[in-house]
C-alpha positions as CSV (number, residue, x, y, z in Angstrom):
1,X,-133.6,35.3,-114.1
2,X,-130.7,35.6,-111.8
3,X,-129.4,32.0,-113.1
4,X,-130.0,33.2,-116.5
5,X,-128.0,36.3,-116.1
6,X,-125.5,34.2,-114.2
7,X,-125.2,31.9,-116.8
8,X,-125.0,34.6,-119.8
9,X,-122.4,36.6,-117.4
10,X,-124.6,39.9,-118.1
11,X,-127.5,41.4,-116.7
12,X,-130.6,41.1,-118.5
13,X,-132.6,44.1,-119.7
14,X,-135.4,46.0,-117.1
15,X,-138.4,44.5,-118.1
16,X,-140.9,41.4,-117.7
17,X,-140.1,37.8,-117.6
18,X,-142.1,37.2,-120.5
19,X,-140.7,40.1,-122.2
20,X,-137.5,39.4,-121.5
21,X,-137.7,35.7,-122.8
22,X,-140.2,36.4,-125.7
23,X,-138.4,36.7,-128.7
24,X,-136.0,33.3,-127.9
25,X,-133.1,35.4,-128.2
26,X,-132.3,35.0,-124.8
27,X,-132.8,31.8,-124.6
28,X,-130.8,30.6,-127.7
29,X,-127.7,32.7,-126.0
30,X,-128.3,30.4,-122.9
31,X,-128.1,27.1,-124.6
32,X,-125.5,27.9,-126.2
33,X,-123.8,29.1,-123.0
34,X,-124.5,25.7,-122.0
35,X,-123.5,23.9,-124.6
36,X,-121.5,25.5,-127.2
37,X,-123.2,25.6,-131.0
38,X,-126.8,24.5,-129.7
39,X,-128.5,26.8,-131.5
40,X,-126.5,28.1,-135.0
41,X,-128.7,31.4,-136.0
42,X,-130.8,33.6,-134.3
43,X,-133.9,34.2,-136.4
44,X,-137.7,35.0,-135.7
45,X,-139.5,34.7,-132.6
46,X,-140.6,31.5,-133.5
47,X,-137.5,29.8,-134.9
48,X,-135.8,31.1,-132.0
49,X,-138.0,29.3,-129.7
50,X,-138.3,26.0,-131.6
51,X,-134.0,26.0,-131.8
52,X,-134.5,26.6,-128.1
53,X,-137.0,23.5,-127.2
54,X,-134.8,21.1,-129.5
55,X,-131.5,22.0,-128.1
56,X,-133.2,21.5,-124.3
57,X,-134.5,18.2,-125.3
58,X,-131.2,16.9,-127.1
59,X,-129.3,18.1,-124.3
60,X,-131.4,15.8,-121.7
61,X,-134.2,17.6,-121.3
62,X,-137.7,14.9,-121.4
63,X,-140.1,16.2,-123.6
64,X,-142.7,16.1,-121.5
65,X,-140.9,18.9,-119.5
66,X,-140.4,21.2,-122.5
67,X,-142.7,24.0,-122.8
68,X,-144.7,24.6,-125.6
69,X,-143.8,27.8,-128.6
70,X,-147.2,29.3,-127.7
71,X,-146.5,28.9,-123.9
72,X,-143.9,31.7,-124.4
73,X,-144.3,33.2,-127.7
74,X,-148.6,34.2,-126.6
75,X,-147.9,34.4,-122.9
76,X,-150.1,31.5,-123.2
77,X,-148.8,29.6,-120.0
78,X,-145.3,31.2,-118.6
79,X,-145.6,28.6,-115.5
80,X,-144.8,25.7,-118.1
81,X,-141.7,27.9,-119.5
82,X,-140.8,28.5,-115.7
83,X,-140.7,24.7,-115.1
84,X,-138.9,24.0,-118.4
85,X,-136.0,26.4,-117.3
86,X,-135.9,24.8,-113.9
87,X,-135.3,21.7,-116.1
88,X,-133.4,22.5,-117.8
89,X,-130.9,23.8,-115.2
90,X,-131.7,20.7,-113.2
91,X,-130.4,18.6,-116.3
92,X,-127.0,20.5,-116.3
93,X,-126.6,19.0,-112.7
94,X,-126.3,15.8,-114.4
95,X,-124.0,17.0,-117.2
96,X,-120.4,16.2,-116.7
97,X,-119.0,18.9,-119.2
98,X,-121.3,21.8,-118.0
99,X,-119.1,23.5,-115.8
100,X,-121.5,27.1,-115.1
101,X,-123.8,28.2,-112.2
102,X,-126.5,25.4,-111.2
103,X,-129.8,25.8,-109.4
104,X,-131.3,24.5,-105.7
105,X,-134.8,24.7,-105.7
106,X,-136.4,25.4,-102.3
107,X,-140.7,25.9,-102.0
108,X,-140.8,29.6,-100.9
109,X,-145.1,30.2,-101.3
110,X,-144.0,33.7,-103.2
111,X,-145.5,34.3,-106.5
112,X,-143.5,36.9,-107.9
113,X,-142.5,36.9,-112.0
114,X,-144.4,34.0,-112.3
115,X,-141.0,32.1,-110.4
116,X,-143.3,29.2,-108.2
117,X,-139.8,29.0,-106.4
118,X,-137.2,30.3,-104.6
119,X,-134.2,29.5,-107.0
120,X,-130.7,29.9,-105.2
121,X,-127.8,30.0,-107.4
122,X,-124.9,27.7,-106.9
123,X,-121.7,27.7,-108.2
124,X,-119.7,24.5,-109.1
């Protein structure tokens, strides 16, 4: 959450992960943060999701490291969404025009928020 907030340039509301992330809103604010006009309109849960995974994937994003709607919208597997941001952040590494705060990944053994990592923020 701290790149998120990093990226966004404003702290995120006191609550969950999951809760946090849930309705896509969020997320569509960070794509777009990321790339400019990735998602147009905010609208339900769902479309706000969907916007979300097709903006990660046609920024660079493989598919196969995009989470599922369900994983987020039903809670159904927020490890997967987890990975998918780290993925995300690891494809703006390789992004010449993305210009924001990137991640280092370093194995830390906490479990805490359902982050599997240590992320440090970096700044270009």
């Amino acid at each position: 959450m701290i790149w998120i907030e990093a990226v966004l340039d404003q702290k995120l509301p006191m609550s969950s992960y999951e809760a946090v992330l849930k309705d896509g809103v969020v997320l569509c604010k960070l794509m777009n943060k990321i790339k400019p006009g990735s998602v147009r309109n905010f609208k339900t849960s769902i479309e706000n999701i969907q916007a979300f995974r097709a903006a990660m994937k046609a920024f660079g994003v493989p598919a196969s490291e995009v989470f599922q709607t369900n994983d987020l919208l039903e809670a159904r597997n927020i490890q997967r969404v987890t990975s998918s941001l780290y993925a995300l952040a690891k494809a703006t590494k390789k992004n010449v025009d993305y210009k924001g705060p990137t991640l280092n990944q370093r194995p830390c053994g906490l479990h805490v928020c359902h982050v599997y990592y240590m992320l440090v923020l970096t700044k270009h």
